[in-house]
N, C-alpha and C positions, 0 to 999 in steps of 0.2 A: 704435305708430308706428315706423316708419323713421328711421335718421339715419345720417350717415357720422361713424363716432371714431376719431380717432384714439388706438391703443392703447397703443403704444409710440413711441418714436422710429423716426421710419421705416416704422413700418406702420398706413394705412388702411383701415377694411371697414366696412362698411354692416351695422347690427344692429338687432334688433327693441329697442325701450323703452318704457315706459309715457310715458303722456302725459304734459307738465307740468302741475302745478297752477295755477290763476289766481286772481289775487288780486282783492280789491276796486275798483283801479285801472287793472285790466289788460283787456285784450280776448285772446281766444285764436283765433289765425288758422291757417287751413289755410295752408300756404308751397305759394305758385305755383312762382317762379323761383328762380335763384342764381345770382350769374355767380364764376368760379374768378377770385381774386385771383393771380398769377403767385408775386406777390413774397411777398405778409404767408402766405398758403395753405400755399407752399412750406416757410418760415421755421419756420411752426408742427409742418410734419408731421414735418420734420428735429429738431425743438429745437434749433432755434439762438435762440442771445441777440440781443434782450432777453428773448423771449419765455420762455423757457424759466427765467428766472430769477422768472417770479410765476404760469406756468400750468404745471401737469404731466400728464401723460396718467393716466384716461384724459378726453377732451374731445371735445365734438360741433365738428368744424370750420365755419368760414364765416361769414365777415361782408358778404355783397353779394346778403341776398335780399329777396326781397318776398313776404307773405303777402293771405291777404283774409281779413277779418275774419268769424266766424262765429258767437262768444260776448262777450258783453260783465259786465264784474263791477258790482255793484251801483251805484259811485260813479263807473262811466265816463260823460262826458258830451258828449265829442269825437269819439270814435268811434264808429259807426254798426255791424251787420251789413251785409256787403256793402264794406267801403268799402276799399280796399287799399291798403296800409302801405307803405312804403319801413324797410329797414334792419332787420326783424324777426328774432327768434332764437328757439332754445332755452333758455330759462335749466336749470341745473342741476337732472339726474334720479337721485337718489338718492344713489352714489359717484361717478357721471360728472358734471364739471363740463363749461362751455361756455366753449367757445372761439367767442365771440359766437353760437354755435349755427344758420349759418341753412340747413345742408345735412339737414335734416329736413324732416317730414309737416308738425307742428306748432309754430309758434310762438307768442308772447307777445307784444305789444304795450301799451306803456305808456302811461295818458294824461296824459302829462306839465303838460299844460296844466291839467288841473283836481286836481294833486295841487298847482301852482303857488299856482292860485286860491284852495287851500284852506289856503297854508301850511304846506305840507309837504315836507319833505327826501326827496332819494332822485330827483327827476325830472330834474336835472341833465343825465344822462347820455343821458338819453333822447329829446331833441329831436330827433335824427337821425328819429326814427317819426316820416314825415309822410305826412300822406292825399297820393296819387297821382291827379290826374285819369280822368274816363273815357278821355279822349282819348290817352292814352296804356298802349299794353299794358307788361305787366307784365314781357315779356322786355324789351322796351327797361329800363324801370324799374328792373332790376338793375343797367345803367352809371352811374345816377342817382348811387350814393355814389362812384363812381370819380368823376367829373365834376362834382361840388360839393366833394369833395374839394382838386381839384387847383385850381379858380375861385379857392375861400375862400384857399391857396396863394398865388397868383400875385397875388391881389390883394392880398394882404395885404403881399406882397415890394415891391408900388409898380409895378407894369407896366403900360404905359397906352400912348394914341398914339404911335408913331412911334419906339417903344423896339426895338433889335434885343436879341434872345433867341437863345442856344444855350442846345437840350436834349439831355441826354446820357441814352442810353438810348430803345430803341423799343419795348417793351413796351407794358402797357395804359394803365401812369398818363403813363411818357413821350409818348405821342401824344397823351392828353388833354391832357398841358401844351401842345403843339404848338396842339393847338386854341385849348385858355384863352386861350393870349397872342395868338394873330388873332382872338378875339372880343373881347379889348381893346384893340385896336387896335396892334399888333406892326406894324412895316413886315418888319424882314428877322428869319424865325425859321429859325433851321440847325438838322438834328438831327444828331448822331452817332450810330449805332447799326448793328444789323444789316443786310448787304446786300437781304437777302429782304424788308428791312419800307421799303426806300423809296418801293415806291408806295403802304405807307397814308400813309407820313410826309407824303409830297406832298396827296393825299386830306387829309388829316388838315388842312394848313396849312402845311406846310413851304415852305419857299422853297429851300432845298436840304437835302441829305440825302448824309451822308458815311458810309462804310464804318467802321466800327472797326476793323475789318483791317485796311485798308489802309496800307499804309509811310508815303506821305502826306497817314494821313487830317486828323492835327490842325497841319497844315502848310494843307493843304485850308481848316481851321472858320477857322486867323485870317486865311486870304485873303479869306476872305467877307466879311468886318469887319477892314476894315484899318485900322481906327482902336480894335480891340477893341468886345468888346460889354457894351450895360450894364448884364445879367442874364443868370447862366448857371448853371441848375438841372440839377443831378446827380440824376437818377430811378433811376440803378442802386446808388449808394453804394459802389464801389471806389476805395481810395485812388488808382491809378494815373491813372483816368480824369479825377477831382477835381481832382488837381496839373494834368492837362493843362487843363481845365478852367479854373483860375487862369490861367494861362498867356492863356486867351485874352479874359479883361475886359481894359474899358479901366479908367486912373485912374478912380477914385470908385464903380467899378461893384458892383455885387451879384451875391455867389454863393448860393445854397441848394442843402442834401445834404440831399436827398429819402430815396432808397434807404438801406438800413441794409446791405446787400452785405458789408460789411468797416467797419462803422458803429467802432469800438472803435478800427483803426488808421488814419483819416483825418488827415494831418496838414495846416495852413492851413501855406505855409510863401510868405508874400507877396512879390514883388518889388517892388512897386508896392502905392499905397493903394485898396483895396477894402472894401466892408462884407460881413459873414457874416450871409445871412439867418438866424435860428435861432425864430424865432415860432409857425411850423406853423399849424394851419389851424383854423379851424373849420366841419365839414362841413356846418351847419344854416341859418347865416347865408346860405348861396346858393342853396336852395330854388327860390328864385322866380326866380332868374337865370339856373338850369340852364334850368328850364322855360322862358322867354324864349328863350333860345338854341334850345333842340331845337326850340319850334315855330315857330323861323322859318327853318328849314332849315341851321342855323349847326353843330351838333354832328348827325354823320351816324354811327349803329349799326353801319354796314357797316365801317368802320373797324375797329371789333371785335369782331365778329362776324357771323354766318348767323345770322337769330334761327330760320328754317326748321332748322337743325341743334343740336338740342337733346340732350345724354344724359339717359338716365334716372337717377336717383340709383343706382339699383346697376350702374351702368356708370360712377361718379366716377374711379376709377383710370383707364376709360380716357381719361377727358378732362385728367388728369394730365400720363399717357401724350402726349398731344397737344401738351402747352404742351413737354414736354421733347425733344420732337423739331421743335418748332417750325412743329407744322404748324396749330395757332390761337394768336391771341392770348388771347384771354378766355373759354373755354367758358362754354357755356350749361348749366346741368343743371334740368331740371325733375321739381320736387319732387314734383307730384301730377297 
C-alpha cells in the first residue's frame, strides 16, 4: 500500500509499505478520503512542539480520514463490510510509526464497542471510529472530526442563545468555530482573520469579519461589542493575537486558546475578571449533533472545500503547497 511519511523534519513523500496487520477487534478498511488539517498536519511535518516531543519521524501523517470497511477480525461485532468509518488510520508498520496514519490505502478500525462489552482496556481511544450514514459521502465525512471537534469545544466552553463570540483565526477549525457558535444560538459572532477568508467567514456565520492587518482591526472587534464579548476563542494560538483577544471580553467572560501557534509563550495577563477555558473537547460526544446539523442544511462543505477538487495521495505536497499559498482551506486528498 501507499501512505504519505513523513521522513524527516520537513520532508514528506508518499512510499510503498506493507499492509497493517489486524487484530481480533479490528476491522481493516480500504481509506476513501482525508481532508489536510492546516494546523495539527503542518505542526507534525515541521516537528514542532508538542508533537515532536512524543512522536518522531519516520511517521505515516493524518488524522481526518475516512475508510470503508473490507475485513472484519474474528471478535468484531459493530462493524459490518461495507460500512464506513469516520476518524480511521494506519497504525504502525514495522519501524514507521503513525502519526494517526490516515494519508494511506489501508487502515484499521477499532470496535471499541465490543472490546467495551467485553471488558477490555485499550478502546478508549477509539470511539472517535464511528459508522457514517449512507446519506452522507465520504468526502464530506472527512470535515466530520474538524466539526465534532470544534461542537464538543464550544459546548463544552458554555455557548448558548444570545451569547456574542469573537473568533480569532479563519482557517478550517476557525470557521468551524464560527459555525458551532450560530448553531448554538450566537446572536453577534466577529471573526478576526485573513482578508481573503471573509466571504467564507460571512458563509460560515459570521456577523462580521475584520482583517488582521488592518491598523484597526482589534479597534474594529471591540466596536462590534461595545460592551465586550462573552467568549473569545483563539483558533490560531499567537501570544499577540491572544493578549488582543483579552483585551476584548467583557467582565466575567470566557477565553479559550485553541491553536498551539506559540502554545509555550502565551501569557494570560488580565485587566479585568475573566475565566480561562482550558477543558478541550471531546470529539465523539457530538456524533449525532454534527449529523443533525449538516442534515439540516446548518454546516455547509463549501465553506471548506470543492469536494469535486480532490488530490491524489501522491500529489499531497501539492495540496500542502495549496494551504501555504492560501489558495484552499482544507484539501481534499483521496486515498483510493
Amino acid at each position: 500500500m501507499k501512505a504519505a511519511i513523513v521522513e524527516s523534519a520537513g520532508k514528506l513523500a508518499v512510499r510503498e509499505l506493507s499492509a497493517p496487520a489486524m487484530g481480533e477487534y479490528e476491522a481493516r478498511c480500504g481509506m476513501l478520503y482525508g481532508s489536510v488539517c492546516a494546523g495539527t498536519d503542518t505542526h507534525l511535518i515541521r516537528g514542532d512542539p508538542p508533537f515532536c516531543h512524543w512522536l518522531k519521524p519516520p511517521f505515516i501523517l493524518g488524522h481526518e480520514s475516512i475508510g470503508r470497511v473490507t475485513e472484519t477480525g474474528a471478535k468484531v461485532r459493530n462493524f459490518k463490510p461495507g460500512d464506513v468509518i469516520t476518524r480511521v488510520g494506519c497504525p504502525a508498520v514495522g519501524p514507521i510509526a503513525s502519526g494517526w496514519g490516515g494519508f494511506a490505502e489501508t487502515g484499521i478500525a477499532t470496535d471499541w464497542r465490543a472490546m467495551q462489552e467485553d471488558g477490555l482496556d485499550g478502546w478508549q481511544g477509539k470511539t472517535v471510529q464511528q459508522i457514517l450514514p449512507p446519506d452522507i459521502s465520504p468526502a464530506v465525512g472527512t470535515l466530520f472530526i474538524t466539526w465534532r471537534e470544534t461542537l464538543s469545544y464550544v459546548t463544552r466552553m458554555g455557548i448558548g442563545p444570545n451569547a456574542s463570540v469573537l473568533v480569532i483565526g479563519s482557517g478550517g477549525n476557525g470557521l468551524s468555530f464560527v459555525s458551532q457558535a450560530r448553531n448554538l444560538g450566537a446572536s453577534r459572532i466577529c471573526l478576526v482573520g485573513s482578508a481573503n477568508r471573509a466571504k467564507e467567514g460571512l458563509l460560515a456565520g459570521a456577523t462580521a469579519a475584520f482583517d488582521y492587518r488592518s491598523e484597526k482591526c482589534w479597534e474594529r472587534a471591540r466596536e462590534a461589542a461595545a460592551d465586550g464579548y462573552d467568549f473569545v476563542i483563539d483558533a490560531v494560538g499567537k501570544a499577540e493575537m491572544t493578549l488582543e483577544g483579552q483585551k476584548c471580553l467583557k467582565t466575567g467572560g470566557t477565553i479559550g486558546i485553541y491553536g498551539l501557534d506559540e502554545g509555550g509563550r502565551i501569557v494570560l495577563e488580565p485587566d479585568r475578571t475573566f475565566t480561562f477555558y482550558g477543558g478541550g473537547y471531546d470529539e465523539a460526544e457530538t456524533h449525532e449533533a454534527v449529523l443533525k446539523f449538516y442534515r439540516a442544511g446548518r454546516l455547509n462543505p463549501a465553506v471548506w472545500f470543492d469536494a469535486k477538487q480532490a488530490f491524489a495521495l501522491e500529489e499531497i505536497g501539492l495540496a500542502f503547497e495549496a494551504i501555504r499559498k492560501r489558495e484552499q482551506i482544507k484539501p481534499l486528498i483521496k486515498l483510493h
